[in-house]
MARBA-3410 file (N, C-alpha, C, O; in Angstrom, 1 decimal):
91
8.0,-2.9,-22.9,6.6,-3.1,-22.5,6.3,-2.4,-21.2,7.2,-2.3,-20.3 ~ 5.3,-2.0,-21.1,4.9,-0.9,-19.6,4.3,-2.1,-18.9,3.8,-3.2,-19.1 ~ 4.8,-1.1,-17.2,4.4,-2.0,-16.3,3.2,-1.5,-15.8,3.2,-0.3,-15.4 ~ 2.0,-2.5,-15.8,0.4,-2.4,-15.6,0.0,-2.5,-14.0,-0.8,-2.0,-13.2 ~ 1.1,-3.4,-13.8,0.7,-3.5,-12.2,0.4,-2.4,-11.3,1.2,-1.5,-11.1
-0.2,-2.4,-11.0,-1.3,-1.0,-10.0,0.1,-1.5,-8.1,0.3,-2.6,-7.6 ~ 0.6,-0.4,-7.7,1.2,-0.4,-6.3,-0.5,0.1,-5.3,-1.3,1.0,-5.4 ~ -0.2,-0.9,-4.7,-1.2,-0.8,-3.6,-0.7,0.1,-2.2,-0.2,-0.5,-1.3 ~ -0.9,1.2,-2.0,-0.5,1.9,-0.8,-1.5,1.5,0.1,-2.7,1.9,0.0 ~ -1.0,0.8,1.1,-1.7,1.0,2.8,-3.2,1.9,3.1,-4.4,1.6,3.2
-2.1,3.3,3.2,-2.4,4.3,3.8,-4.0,4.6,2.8,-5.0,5.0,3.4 ~ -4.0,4.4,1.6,-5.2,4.8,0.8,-5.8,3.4,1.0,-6.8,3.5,1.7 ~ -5.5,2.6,0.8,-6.0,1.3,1.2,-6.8,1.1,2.4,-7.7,0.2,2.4 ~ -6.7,2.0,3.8,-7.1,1.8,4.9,-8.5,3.1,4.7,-9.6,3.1,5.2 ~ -8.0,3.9,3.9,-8.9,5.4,3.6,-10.4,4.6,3.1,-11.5,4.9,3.4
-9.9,3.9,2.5,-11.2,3.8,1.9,-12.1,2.8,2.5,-13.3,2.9,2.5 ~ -11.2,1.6,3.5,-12.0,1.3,4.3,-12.6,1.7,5.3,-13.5,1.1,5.8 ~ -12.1,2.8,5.7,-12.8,3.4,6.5,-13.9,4.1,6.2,-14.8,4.3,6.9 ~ -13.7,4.5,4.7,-15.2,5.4,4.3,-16.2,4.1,4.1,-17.4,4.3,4.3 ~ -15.9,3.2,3.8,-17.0,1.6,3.8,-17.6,1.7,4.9,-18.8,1.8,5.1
-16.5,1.8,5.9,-16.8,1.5,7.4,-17.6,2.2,8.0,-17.9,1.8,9.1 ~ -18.4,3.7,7.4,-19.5,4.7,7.8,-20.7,4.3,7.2,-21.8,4.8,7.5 ~ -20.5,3.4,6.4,-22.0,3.0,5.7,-22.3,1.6,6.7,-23.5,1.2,6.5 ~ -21.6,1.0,7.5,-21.9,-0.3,8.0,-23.3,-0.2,8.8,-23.1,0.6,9.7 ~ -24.4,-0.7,8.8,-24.2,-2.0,8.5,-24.7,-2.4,6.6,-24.8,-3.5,6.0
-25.1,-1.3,6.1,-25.9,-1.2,4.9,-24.6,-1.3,3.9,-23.5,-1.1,4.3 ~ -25.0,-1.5,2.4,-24.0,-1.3,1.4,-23.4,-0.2,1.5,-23.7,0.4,2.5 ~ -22.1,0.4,0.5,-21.8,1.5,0.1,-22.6,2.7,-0.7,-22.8,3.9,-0.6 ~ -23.0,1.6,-1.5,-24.1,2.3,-2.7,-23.1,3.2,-4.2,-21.9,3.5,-4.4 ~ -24.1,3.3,-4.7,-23.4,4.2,-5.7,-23.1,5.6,-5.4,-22.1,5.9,-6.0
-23.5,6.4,-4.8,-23.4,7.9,-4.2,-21.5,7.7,-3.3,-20.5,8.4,-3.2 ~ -21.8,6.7,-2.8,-20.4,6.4,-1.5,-19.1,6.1,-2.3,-18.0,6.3,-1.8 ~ -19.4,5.3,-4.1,-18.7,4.9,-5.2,-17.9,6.0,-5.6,-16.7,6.2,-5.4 ~ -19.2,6.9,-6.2,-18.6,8.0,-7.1,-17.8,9.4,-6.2,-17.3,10.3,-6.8 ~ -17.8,9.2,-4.6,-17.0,10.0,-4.0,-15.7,9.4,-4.1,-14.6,9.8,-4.5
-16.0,7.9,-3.6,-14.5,7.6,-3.5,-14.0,7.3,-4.9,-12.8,7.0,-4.9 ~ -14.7,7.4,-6.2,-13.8,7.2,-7.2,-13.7,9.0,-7.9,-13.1,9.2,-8.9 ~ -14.1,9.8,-7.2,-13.6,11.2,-7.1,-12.4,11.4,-6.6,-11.5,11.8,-7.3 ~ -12.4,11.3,-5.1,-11.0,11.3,-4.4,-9.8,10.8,-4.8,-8.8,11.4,-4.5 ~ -9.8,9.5,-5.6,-9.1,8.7,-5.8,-8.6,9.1,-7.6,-7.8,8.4,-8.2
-9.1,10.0,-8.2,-9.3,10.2,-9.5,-9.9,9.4,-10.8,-10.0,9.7,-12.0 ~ -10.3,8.3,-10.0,-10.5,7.3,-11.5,-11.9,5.9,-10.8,-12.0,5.5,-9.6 ~ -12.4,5.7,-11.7,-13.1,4.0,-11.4,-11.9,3.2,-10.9,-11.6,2.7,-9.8 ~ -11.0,3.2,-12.6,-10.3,1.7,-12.4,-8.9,2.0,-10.9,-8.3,1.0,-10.5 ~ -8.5,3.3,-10.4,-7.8,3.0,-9.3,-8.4,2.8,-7.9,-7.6,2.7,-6.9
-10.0,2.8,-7.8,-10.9,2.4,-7.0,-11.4,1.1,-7.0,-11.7,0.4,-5.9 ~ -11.5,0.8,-7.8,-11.6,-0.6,-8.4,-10.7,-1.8,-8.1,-11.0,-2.9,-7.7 ~ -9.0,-1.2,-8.4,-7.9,-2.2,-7.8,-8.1,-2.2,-6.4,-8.1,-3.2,-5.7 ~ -8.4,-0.7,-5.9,-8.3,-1.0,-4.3,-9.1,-2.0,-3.5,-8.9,-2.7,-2.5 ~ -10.4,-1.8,-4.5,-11.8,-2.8,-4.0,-11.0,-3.9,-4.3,-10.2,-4.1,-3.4
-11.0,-4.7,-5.2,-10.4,-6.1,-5.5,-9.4,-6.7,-4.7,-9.5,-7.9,-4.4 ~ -8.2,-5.6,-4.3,-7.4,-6.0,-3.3,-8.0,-6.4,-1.9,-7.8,-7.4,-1.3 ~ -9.0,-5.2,-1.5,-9.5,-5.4,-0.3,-10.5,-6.6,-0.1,-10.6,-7.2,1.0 ~ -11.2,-6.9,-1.5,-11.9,-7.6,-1.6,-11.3,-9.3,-1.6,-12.0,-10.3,-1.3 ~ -10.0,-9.5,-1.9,-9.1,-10.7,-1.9,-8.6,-11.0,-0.3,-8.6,-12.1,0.2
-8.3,-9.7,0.3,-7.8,-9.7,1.7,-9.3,-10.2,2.6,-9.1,-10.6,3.8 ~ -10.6,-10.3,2.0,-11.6,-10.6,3.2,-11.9,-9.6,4.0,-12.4,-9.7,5.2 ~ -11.6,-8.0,3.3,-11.8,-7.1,4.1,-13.2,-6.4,4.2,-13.8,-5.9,5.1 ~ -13.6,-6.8,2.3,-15.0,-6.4,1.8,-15.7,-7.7,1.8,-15.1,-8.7,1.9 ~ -17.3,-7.4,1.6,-17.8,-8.3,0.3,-17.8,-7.1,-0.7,-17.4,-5.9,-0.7
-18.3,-7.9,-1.4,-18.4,-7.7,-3.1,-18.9,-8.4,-4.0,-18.6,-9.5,-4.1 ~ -19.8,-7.8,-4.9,-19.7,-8.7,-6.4,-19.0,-7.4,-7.1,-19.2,-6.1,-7.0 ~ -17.9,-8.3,-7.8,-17.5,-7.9,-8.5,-17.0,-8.7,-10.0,-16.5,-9.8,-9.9 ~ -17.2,-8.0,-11.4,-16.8,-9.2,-12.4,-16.0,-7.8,-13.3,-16.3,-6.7,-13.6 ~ -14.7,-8.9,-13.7,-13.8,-7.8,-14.8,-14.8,-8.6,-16.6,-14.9,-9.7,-17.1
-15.3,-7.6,-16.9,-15.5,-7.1,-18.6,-14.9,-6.8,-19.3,-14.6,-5.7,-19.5 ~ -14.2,-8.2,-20.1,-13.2,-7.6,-21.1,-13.4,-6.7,-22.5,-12.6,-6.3,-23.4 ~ -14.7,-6.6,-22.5,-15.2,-5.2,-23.9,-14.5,-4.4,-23.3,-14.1,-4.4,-22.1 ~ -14.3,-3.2,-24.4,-13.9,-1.9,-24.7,-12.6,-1.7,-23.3,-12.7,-1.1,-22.3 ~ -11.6,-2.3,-23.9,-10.3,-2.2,-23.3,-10.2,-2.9,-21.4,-9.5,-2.7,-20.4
-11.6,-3.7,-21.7,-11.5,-4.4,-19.9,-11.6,-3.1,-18.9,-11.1,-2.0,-19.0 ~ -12.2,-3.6,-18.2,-12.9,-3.0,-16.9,-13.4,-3.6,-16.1,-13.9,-4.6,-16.6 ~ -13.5,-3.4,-14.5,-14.5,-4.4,-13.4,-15.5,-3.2,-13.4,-15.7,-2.0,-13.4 ~ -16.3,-4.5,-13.5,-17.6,-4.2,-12.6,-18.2,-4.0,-11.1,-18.0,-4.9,-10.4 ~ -18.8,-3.0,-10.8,-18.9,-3.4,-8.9,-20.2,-3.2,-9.3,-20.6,-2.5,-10.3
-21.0,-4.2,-7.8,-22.2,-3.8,-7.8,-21.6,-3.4,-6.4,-20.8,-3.9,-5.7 ~ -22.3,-2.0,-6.5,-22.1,-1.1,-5.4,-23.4,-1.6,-4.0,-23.1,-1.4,-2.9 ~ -24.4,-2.1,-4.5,-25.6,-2.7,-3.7,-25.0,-3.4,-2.6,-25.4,-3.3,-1.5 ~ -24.0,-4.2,-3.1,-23.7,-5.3,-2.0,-22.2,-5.2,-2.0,-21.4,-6.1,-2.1 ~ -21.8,-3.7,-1.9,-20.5,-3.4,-1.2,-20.5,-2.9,0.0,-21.1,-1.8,0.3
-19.5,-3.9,1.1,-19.8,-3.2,2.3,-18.4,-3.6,3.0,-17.5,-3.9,2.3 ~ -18.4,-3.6,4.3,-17.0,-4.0,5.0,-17.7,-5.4,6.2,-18.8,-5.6,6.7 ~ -15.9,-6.0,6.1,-16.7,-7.6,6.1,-16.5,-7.2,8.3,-16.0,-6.2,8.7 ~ -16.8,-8.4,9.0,-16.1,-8.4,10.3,-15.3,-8.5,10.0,-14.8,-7.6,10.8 ~ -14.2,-8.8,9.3,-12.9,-9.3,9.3,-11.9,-7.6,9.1,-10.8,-7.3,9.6
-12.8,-6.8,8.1,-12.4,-5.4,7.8,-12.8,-4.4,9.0,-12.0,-3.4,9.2 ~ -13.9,-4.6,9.7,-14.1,-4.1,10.9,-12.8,-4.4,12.1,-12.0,-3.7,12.7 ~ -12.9,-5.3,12.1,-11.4,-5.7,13.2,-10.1,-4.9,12.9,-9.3,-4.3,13.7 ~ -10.0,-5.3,11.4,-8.7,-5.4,11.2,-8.7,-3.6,10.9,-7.7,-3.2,10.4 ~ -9.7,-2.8,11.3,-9.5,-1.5,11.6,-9.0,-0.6,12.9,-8.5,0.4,13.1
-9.6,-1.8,13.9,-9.4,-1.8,15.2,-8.3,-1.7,15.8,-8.2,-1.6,17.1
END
């Protein structure tokens, strides 16, 4: 059986908050999305990273996983941003 679990690296982990961290005090938006899911190669390895960060209290987020057509999350990109807690813990 393959292992699905996504490794969370730091160093990309911090990358991306920091690109959050240029839109403060406003969302990300979709335009801020599709770079960083450029950079990153994919939605869904932009996606783990949000969720992680988003568990850590680093983001807000709405986000919801959709199990149609092989599961996927959803982000609303509107109300993606970095929290105080993600501002600090950049500091």
């Amino acid at each position: 059986m393959a292992n699905l679990a996504m490794e969370i690296k730091l160093d990309i982990a911090k990358s991306i908050l920091i690109r959050i961290r240029h839109s403060y005090p406003r969302s990300l938006g979709s335009d801020g999305y599709k770079e960083l899911s450029g950079a990153l190669g994919s939605d869904e390895t932009l996606d783990g990273y949000l969720l992680y960060l988003k568990e850590k209290g680093l983001i807000h987020a709405e986000m919801m996983y959709d199990r149609t057509e092989g599961g996927f999350w959803w982000v609303n990109t509107s109300t993606l941003r970095i929290s105080a807690k993600g501002i600090d813990w950049l500091m």
